[in-house]
C-alpha positions as a Markdown table, in Angstrom:
| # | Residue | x | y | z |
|---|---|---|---|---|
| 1 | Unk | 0.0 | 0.0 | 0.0 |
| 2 | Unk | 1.2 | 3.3 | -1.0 |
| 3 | Unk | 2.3 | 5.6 | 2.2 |
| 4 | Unk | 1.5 | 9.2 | 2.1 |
| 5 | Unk | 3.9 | 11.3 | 4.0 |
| 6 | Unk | 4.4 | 14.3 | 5.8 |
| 7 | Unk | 2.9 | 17.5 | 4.3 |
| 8 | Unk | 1.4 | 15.6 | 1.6 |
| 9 | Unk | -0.3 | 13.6 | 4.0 |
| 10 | Unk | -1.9 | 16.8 | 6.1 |
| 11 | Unk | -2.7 | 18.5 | 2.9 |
| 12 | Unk | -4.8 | 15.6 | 1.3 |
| 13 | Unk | -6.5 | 15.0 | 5.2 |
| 14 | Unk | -7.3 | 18.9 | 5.9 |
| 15 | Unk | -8.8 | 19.3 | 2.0 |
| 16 | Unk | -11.3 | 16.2 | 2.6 |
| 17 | Unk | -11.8 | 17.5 | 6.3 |
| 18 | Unk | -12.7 | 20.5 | 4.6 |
| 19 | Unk | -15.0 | 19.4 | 1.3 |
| 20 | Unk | -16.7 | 16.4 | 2.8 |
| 21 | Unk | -19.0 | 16.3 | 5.3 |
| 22 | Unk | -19.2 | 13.2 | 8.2 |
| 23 | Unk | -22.6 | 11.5 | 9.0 |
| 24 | Unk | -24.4 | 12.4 | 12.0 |
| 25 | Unk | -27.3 | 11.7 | 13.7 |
| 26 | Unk | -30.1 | 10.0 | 12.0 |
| 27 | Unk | -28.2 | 10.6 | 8.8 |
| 28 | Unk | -25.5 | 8.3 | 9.7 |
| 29 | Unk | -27.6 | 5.8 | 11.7 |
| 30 | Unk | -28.7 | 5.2 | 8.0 |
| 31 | Unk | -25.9 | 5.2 | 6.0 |
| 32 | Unk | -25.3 | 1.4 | 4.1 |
| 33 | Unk | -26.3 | -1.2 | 6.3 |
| 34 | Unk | -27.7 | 0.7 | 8.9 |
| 35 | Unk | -24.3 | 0.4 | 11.1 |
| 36 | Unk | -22.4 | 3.4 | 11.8 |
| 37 | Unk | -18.8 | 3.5 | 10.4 |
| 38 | Unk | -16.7 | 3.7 | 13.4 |
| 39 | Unk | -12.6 | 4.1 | 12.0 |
| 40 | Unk | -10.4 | 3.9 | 15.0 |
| 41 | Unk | -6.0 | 4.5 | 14.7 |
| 42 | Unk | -5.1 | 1.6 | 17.4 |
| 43 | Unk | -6.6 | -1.7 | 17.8 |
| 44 | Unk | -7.2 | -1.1 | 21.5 |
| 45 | Unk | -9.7 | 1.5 | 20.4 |
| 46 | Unk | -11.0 | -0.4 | 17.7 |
| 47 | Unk | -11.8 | -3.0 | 20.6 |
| 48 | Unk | -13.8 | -0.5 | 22.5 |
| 49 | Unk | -15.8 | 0.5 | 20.2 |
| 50 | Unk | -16.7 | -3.1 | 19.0 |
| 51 | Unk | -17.7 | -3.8 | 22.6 |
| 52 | Unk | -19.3 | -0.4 | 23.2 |
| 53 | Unk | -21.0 | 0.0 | 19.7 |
| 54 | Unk | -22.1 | -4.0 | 19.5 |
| 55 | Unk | -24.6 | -4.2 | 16.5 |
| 56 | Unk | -24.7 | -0.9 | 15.6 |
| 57 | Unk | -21.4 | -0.1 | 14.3 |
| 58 | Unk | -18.7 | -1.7 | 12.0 |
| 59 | Unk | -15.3 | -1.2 | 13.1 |
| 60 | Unk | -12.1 | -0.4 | 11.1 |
| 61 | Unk | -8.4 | -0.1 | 12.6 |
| 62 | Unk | -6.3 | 1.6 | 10.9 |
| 63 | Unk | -3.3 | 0.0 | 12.6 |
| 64 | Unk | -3.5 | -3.7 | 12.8 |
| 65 | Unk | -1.0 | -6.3 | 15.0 |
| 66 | Unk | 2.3 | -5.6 | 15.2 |
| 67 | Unk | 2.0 | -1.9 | 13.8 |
| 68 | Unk | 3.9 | 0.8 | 15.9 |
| 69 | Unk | 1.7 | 4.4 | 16.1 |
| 70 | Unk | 4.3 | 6.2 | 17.1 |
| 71 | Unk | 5.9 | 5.4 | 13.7 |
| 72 | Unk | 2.9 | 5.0 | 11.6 |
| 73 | Unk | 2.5 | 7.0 | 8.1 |
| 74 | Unk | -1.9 | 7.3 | 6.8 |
| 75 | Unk | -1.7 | 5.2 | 3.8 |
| 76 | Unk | -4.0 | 6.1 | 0.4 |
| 77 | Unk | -6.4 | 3.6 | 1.8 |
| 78 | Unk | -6.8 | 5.2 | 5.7 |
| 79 | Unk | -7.4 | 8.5 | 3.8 |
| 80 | Unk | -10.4 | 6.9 | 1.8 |
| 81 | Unk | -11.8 | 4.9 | 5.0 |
| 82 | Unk | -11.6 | 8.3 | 7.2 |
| 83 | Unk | -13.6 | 10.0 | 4.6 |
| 84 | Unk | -16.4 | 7.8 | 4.5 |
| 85 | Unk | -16.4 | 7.4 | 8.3 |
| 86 | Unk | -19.6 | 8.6 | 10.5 |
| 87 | Unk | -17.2 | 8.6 | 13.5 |
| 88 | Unk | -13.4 | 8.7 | 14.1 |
| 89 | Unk | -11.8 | 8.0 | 17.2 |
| 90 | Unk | -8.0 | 7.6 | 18.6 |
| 91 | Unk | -5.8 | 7.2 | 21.5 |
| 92 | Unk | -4.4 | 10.9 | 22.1 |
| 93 | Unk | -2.0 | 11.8 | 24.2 |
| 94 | Unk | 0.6 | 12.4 | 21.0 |
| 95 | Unk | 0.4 | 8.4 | 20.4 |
| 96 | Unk | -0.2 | 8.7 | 17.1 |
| 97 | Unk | 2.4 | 11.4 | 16.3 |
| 98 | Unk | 2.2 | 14.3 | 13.7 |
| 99 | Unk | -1.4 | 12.2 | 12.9 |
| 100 | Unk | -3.2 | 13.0 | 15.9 |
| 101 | Unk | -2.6 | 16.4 | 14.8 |
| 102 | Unk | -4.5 | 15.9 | 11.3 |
| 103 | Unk | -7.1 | 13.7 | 13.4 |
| 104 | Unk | -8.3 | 17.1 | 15.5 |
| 105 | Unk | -8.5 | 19.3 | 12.4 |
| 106 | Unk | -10.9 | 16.3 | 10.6 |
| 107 | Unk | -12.8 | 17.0 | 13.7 |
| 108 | Unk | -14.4 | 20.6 | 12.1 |
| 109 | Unk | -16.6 | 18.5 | 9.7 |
| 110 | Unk | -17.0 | 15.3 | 11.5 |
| 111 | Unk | -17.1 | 13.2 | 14.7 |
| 112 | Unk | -13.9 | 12.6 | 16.3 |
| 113 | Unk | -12.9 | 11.8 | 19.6 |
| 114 | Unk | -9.8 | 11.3 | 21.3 |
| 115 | Unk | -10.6 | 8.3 | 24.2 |
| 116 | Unk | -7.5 | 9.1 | 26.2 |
| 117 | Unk | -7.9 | 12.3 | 26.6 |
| 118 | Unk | -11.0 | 12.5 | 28.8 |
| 119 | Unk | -8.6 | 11.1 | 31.5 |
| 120 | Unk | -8.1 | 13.6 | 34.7 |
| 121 | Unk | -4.8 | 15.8 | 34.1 |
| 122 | Unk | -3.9 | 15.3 | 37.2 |
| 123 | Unk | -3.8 | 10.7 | 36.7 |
| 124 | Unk | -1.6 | 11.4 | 34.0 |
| 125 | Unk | 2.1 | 10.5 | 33.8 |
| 126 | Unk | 4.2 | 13.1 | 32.3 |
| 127 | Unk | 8.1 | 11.9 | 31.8 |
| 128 | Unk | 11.3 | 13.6 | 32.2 |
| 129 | Unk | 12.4 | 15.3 | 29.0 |
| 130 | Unk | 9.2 | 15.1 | 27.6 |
| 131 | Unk | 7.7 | 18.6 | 29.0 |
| 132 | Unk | 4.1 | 19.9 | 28.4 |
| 133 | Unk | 3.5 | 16.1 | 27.2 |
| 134 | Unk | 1.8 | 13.3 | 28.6 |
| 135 | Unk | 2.8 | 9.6 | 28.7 |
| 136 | Unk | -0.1 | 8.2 | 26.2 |
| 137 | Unk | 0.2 | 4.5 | 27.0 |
| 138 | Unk | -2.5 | 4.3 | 29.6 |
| 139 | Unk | -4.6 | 1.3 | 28.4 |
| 140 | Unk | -2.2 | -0.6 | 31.2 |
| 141 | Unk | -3.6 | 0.6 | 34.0 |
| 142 | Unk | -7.8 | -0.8 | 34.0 |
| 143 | Unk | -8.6 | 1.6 | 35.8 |
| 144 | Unk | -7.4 | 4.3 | 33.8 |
| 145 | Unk | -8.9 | 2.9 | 30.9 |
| 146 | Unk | -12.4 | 3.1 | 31.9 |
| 147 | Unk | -12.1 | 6.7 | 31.5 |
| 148 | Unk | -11.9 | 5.3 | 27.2 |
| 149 | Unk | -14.9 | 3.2 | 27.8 |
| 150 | Unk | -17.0 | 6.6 | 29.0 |
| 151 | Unk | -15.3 | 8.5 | 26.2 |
| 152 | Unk | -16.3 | 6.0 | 23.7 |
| 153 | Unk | -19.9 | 5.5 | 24.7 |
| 154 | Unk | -20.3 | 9.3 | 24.7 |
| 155 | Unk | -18.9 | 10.0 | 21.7 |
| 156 | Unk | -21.3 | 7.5 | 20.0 |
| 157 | Unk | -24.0 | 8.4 | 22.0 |
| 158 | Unk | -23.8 | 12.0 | 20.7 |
| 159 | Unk | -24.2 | 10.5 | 17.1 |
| 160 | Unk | -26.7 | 8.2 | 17.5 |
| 161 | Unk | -28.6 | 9.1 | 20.3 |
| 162 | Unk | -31.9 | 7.2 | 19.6 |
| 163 | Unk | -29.8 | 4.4 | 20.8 |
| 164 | Unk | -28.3 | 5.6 | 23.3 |
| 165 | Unk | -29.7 | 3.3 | 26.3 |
| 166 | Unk | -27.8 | 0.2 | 24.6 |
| 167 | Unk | -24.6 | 2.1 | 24.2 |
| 168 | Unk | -24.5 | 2.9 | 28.1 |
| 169 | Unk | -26.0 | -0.8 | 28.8 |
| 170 | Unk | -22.9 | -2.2 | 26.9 |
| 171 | Unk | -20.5 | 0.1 | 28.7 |
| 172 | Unk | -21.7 | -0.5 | 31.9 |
| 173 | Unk | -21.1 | -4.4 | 31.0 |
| 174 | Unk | -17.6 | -3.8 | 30.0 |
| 175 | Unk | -16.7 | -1.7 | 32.6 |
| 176 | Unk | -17.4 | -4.8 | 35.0 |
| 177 | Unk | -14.9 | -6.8 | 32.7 |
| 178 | Unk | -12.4 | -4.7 | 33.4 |
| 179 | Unk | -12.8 | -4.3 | 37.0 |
| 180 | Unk | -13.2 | -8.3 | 37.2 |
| 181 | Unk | -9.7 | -8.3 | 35.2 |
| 182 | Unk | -7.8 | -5.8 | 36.7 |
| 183 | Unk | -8.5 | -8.3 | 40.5 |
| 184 | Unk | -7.2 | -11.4 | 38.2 |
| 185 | Unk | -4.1 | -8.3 | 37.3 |
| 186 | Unk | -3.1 | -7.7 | 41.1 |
| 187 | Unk | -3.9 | -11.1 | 42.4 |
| 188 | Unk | -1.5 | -12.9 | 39.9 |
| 189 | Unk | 1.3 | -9.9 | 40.1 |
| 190 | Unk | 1.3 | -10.6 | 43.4 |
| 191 | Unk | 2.7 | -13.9 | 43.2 |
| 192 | Unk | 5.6 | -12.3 | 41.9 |
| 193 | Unk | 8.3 | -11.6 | 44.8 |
| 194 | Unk | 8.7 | -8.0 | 45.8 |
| 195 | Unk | 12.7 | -8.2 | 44.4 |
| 196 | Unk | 11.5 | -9.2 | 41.1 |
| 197 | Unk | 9.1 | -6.9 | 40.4 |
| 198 | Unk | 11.2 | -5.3 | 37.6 |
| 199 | Unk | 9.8 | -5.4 | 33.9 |
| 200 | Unk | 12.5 | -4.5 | 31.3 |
| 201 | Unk | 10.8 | -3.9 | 27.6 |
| 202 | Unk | 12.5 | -2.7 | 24.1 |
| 203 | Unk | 10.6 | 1.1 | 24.9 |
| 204 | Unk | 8.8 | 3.0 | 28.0 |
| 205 | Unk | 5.3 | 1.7 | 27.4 |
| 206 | Unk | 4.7 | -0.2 | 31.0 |
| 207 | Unk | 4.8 | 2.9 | 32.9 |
| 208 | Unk | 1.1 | 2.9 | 34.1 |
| 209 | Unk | 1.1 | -0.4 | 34.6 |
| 210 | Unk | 4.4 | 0.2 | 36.6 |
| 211 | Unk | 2.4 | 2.7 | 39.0 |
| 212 | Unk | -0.6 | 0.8 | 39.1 |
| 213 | Unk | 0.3 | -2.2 | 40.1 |
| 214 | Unk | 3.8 | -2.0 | 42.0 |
| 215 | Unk | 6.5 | -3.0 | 39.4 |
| 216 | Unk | 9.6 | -1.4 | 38.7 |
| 217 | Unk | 10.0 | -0.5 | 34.7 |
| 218 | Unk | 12.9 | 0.2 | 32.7 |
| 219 | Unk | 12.2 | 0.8 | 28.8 |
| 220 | Unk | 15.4 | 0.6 | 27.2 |
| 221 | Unk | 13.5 | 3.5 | 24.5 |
| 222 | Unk | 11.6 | 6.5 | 25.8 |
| 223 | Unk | 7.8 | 6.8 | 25.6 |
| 224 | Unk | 8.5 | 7.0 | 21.9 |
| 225 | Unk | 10.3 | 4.6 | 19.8 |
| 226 | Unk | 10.9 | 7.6 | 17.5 |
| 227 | Unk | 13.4 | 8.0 | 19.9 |
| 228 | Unk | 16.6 | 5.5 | 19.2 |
| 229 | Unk | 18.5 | 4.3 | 22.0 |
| 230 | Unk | 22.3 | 4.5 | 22.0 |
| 231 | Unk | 25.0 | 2.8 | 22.8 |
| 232 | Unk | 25.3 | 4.2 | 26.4 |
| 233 | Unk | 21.4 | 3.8 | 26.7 |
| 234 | Unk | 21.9 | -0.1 | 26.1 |
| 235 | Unk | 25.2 | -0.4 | 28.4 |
| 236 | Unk | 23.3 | 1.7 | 31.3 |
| 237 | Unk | 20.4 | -1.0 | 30.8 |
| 238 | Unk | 22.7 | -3.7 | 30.9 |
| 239 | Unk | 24.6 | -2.7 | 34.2 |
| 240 | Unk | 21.7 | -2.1 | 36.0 |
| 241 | Unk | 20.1 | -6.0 | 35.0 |
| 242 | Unk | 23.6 | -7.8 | 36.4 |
| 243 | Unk | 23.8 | -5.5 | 39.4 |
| 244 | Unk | 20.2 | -6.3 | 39.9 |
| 245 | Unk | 20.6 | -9.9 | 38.9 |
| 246 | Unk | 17.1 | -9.3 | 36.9 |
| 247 | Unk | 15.6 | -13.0 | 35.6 |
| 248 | Unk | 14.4 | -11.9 | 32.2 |
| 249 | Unk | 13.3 | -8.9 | 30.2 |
| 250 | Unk | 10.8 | -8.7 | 27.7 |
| 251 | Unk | 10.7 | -7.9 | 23.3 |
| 252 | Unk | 7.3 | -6.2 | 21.8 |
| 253 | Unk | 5.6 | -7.2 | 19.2 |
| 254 | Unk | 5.4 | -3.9 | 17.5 |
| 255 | Unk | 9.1 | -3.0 | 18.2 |
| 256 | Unk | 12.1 | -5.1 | 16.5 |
| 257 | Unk | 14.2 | -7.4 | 19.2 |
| 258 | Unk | 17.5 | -6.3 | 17.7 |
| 259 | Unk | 18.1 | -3.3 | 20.6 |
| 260 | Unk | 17.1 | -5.8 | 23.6 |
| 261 | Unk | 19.0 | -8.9 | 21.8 |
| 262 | Unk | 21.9 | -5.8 | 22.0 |
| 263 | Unk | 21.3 | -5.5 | 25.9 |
| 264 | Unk | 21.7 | -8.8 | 26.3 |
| 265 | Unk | 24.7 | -9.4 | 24.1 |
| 266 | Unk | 26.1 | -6.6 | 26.9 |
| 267 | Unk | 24.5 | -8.2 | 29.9 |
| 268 | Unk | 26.5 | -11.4 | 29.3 |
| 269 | Unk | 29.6 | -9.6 | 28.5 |
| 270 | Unk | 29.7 | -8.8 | 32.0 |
| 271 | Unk | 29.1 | -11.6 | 33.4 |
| 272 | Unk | 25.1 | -12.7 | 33.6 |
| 273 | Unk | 22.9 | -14.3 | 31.4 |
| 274 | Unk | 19.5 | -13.0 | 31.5 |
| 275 | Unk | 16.8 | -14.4 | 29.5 |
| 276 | Unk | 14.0 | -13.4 | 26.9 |
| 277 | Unk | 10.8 | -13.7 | 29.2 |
| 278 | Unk | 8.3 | -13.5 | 26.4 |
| 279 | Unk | 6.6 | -11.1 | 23.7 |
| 280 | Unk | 4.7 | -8.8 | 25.2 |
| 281 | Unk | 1.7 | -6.4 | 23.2 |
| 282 | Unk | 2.5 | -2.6 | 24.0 |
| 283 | Unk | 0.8 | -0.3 | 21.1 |
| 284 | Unk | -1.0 | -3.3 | 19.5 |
| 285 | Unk | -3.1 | -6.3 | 20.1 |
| 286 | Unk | -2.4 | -9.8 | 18.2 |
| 287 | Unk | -4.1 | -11.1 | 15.5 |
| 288 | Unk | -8.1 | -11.3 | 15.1 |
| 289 | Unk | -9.3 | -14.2 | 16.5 |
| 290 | Unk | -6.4 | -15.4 | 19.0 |
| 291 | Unk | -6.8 | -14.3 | 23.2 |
| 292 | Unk | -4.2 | -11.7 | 22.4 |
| 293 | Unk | -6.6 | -9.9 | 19.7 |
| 294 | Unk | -8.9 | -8.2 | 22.3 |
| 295 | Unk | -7.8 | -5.9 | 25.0 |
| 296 | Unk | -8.7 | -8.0 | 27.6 |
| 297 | Unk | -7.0 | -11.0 | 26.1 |
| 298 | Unk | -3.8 | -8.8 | 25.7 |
| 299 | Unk | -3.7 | -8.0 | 29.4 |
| 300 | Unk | -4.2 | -11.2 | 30.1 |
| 301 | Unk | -1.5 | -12.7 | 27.7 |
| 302 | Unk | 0.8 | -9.4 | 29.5 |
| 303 | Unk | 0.4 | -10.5 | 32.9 |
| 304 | Unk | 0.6 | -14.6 | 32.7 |
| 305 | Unk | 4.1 | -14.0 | 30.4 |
| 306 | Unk | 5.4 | -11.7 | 32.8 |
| 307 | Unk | 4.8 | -13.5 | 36.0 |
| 308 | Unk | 5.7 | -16.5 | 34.9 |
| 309 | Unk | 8.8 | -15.3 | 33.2 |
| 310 | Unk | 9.8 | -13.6 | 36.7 |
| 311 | Unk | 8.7 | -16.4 | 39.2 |
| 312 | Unk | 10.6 | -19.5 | 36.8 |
| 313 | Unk | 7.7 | -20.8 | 36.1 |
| 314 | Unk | 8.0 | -20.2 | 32.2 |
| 315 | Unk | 8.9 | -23.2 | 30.0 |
């Protein structure tokens, strides 16, 4: 698929945000099939929505498994399916990059809402070096994420509000899941001894999940993984694993392994060898139709690889 980049990219976006209008209402309630068009950027949107929006809406991702927002580039084919969406939502929070920034503008002639961004200020994470920014990566703390779930339902709500009861029915429901998961979260962490509690992944994704639930997390990237690591970053990484005689550290499926196979090419130069623990999802879910392609699934997949990576219990 073709990639359309920087200015190119805003200028085609901002022209259709400016010639085309986006369904609302009644209007969009009947557009096709009946189903509203729902285009999300991430798949952990996407996944709200399906779960918010049930029978009423048809879903599109942008950014299927394995694909890295902070990287990604709005192919010819995104810029079609955001046209003819009736409602548009994404993380925030800078996630997705220099598109975010189109994604506001496309909100002067259609829906679009950014789920992340309802979250309180003040329950946000903002990292050293990255001032007047906010860590966006807070679908790892459940509770934070609820916060998504009322942004979603509201958002399609607005749009279709005949329908409104089964939108905040469904949320309600989902809510529950997460509170039921993030128990089955703290109850199995908690199996992990307090020493251990140290996740090590390829970039700085885990830091909600860090605060939420007690662990000690070192990204070997920043919150980006525009931003390269060095050779200093990955010798500093290194040190601190045989010092701290970590068990294992963790690759992503949406960021290559080469940087943490580097860190532990230099762990066992001095000395200790510290294994892979497992893939973990950060910015994407698996594929459709394994545990790992939902949200909850994901978590779930997150939390069994890294406890029983850390408590030997893995294979």
């Amino acid at each position: 698929m073709r990639r359309i980049t920087g200015a190119a990219a805003l200028t085609l976006l901002l022209a259709l945000a400016a010639c085309s209008g986006g369904g609302s209402g009644d209007e969009a309630a009947k557009a096709g099939d009946g189903k509203l068009r729902v285009v999300t950027t991430t798949g952990q949107v996407a996944d709200l929505a399906r779960n918010v929006g049930g029978d009423r809406v048809t879903v599109t991702a942008l950014m299927g498994p394995g694909i890295d927002p902070h990287l990604y580039k709005a192919s010819a084919g995104d810029v079609e399916r955001l046209r003819r969406a009736d409602l548009i939502l994404y993380n925030g929070l800078h996630l997705e990059a220099k598109m975010g920034e189109v994604l506001e503008r496309l909100g002067a002639s259609r829906p679009v809402a950014a789920a992340a961004e309802t979250i309180p200020g003040d329950e946000l994470i903002s990292p050293d070096g990255y001032e007047g920014t906010h860590d966006p990566h807070v679908w790892f703390d459940l509770t934070l994420w609820s916060h998504a779930v009322d942004a979603v339902r509201d958002a399609l709500i607005e749009l279709d509000p005949d329908h409104a009861a089964g939108y905040r029915t469904r949320a309600t429901a989902y809510a529950r899941e997460l509170s039921a998961l993030d128990a089955y979260v703290r109850e199995q962490l908690a199996t992990v001894p307090v020493a251990q509690r140290v996740l090590i992944t390829a970039h700085d994704a885990f830091t909600y999940f860090g605060r939420a639930y007690g662990f000690e997390v070192r990204g070997l990237q920043g919150i980006s993984t525009a931003t390269e690591a060095g050779a200093a970053d990955v010798q500093g990484l290194a040190r601190f694993i045989a010092e701290r005689r970590i068990p294992a550290l963790f690759v992503e499926t949406s960021v290559s392994p080469k940087a943490i196979e580097a860190v532990r090419a230099a762990v066992h130069s001095r000395g200790f060898d510290v294994g892979v623990g497992g893939e973990l999802y950060s910015d994407a879910l698996g594929d459709a139709g394994t545990p790992a392609g939902t949200y909850l699934g994901m978590v779930r997949h997150n939390v069994d690889t890294i406890v029983a990576a850390l408590t030997g219990a893995a294979p």
